[in-house]
PADO-302415 format. One record per residue: residue number from 1; residue in three letters; y, x, z of N, C-alpha, C in turn. Coordinates in steps of 0.001 Angstrom, whole numbers, plus 500000, padded with zeros to 6 digits. Example, Ala and Ser with C-alpha at 12.3 -4.5 7.8 and 13.67 -1.06 7.14 Angstrom:
+-----+---------+--------+--------+--------+--------+--------+--------+--------+--------+--------+
: num : residuo :    n.y :    n.x :    n.z :   ca.y :   ca.x :   ca.z :    c.y :    c.x :    c.z :
+-----+---------+--------+--------+--------+--------+--------+--------+--------+--------+--------+
:   1 :     ala : 494310 : 513190 : 507800 : 495500 : 512300 : 507800 : 496700 : 513200 : 507800 :
:   2 :     ser : 497750 : 512850 : 507080 : 498940 : 513670 : 507140 : 500030 : 512900 : 507870 :
+-----+---------+--------+--------+--------+--------+--------+--------+--------+--------+--------+
//
This chain:
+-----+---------+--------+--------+--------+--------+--------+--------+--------+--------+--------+
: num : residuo :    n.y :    n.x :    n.z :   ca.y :   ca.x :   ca.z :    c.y :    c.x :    c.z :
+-----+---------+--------+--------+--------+--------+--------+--------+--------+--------+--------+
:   1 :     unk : 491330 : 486553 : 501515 : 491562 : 487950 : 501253 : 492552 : 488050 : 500094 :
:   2 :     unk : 493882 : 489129 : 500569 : 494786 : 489005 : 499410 : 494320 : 489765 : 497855 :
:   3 :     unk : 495057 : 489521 : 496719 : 493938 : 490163 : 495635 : 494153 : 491673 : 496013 :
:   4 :     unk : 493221 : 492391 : 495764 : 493722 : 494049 : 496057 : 493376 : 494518 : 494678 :
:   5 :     unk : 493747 : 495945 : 494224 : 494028 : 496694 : 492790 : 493724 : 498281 : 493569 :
:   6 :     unk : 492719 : 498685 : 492994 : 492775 : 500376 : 492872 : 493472 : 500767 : 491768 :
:   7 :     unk : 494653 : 501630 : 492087 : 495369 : 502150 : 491099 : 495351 : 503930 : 491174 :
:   8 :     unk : 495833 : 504703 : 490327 : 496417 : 505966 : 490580 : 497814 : 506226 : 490510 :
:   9 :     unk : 497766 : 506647 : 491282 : 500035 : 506552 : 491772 : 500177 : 507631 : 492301 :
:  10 :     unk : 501253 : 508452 : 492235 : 501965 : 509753 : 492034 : 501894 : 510878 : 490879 :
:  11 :     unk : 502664 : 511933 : 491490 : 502078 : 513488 : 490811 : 501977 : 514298 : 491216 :
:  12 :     unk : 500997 : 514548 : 491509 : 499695 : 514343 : 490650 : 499076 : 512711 : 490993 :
:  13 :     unk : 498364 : 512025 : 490434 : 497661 : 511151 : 490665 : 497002 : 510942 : 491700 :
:  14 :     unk : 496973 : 510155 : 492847 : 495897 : 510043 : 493687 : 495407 : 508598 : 493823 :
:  15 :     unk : 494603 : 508426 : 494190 : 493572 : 506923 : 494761 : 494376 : 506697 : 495581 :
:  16 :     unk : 495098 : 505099 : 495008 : 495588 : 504055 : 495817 : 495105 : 502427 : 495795 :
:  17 :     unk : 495676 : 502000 : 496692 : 494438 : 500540 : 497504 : 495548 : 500157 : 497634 :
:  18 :     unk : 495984 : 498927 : 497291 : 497339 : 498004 : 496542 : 497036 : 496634 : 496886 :
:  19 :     unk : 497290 : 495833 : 498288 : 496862 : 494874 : 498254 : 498518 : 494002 : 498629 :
:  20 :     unk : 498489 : 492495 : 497515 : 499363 : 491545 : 497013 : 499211 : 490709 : 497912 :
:  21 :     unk : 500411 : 490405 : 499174 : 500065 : 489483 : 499874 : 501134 : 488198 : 498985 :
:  22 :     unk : 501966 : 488182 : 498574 : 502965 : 487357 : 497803 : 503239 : 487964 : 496266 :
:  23 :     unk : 503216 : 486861 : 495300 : 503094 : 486818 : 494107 : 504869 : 487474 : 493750 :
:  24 :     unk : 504811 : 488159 : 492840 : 506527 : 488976 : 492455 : 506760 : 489947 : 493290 :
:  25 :     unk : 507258 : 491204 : 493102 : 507609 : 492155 : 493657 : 508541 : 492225 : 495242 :
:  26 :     unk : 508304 : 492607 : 495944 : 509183 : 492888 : 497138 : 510570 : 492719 : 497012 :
:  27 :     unk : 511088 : 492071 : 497675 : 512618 : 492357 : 497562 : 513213 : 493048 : 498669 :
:  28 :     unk : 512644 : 494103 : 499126 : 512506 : 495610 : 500282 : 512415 : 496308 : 499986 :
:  29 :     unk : 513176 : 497499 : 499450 : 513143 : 498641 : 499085 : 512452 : 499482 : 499782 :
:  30 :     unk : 512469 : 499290 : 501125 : 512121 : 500359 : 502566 : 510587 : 499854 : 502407 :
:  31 :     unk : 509823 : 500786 : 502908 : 508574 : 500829 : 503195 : 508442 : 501136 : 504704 :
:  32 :     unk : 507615 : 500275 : 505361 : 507333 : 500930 : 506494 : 506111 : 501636 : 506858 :
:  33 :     unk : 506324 : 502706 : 507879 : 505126 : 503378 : 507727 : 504676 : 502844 : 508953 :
:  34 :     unk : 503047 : 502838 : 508897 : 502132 : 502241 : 510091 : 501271 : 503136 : 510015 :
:  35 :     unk : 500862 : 504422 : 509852 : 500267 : 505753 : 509836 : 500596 : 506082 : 508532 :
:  36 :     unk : 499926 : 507625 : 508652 : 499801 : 508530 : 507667 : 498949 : 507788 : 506633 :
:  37 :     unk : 500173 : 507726 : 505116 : 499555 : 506885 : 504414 : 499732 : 505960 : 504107 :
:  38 :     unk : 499969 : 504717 : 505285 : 500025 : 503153 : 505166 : 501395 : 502716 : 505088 :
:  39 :     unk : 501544 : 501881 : 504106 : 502967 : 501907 : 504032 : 503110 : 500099 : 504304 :
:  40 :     unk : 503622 : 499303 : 504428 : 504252 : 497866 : 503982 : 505361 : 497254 : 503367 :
:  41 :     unk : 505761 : 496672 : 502353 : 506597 : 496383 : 502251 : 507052 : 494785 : 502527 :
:  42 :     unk : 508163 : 494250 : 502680 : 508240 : 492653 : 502918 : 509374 : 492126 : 501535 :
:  43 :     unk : 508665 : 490840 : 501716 : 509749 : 489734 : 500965 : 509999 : 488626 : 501741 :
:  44 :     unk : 511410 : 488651 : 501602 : 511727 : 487098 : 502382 : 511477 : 487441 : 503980 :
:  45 :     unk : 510966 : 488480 : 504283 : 510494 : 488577 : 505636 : 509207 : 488557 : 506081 :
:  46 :     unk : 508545 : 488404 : 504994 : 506762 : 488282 : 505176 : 506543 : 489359 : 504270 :
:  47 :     unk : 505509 : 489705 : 505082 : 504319 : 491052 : 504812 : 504154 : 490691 : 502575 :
:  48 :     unk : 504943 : 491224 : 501973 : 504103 : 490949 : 500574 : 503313 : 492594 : 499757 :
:  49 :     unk : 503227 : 493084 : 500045 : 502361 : 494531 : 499836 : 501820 : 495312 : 500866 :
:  50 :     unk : 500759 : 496001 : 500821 : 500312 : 497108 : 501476 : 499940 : 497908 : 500625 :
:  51 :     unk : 500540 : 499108 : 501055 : 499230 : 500319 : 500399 : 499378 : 501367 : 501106 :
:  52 :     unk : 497868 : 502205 : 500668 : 497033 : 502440 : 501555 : 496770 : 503890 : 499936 :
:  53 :     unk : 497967 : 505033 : 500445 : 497763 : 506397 : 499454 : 496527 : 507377 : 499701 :
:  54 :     unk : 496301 : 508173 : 498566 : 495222 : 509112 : 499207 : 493817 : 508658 : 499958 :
:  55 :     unk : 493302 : 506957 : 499315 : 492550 : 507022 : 499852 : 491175 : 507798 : 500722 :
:  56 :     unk : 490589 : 508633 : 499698 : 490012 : 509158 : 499904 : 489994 : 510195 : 501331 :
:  57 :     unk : 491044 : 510898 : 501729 : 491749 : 511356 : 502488 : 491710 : 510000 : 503403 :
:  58 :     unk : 492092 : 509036 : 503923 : 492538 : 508778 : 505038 : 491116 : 507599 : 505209 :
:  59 :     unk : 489915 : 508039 : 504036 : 488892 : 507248 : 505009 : 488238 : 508892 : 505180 :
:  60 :     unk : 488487 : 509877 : 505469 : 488166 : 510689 : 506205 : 488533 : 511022 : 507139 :
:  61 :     unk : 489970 : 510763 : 507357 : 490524 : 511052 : 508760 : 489734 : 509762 : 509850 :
:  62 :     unk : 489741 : 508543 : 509166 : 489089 : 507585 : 509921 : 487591 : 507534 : 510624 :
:  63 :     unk : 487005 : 508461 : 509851 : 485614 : 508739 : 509843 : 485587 : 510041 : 511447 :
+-----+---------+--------+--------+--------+--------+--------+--------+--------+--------+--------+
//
């Protein structure tokens, strides 16, 4: 399991779920979206971030 981080990110602040698949920042500016919410970014070509905005919100839509 990659390490994951609850953070608060935007503005206003909301509950975000930040999980590190590769150590150092993305070198991908673009995010891709995989629903409302889920974003990915890559390094090198491999998956190195997910997050997952508004948690709260999108484990209700899931529900």
């Amino acid at each position: 399991m990659p390490p994951m981080h609850a953070i608060m990110h935007g503005d206003p602040p909301i509950p975000t779920l930040l999980l590190n698949f590769k150590e150092g920042p993305p070198d991908n500016h673009t995010a891709y979206v995989v629903a409302p919410n889920v974003f990915l970014l890559f390094h090198q070509g491999k998956l190195a971030q997910l997050y997952v905005t508004d948690v709260y919100n999108s484990m209700e839509e899931v529900s």
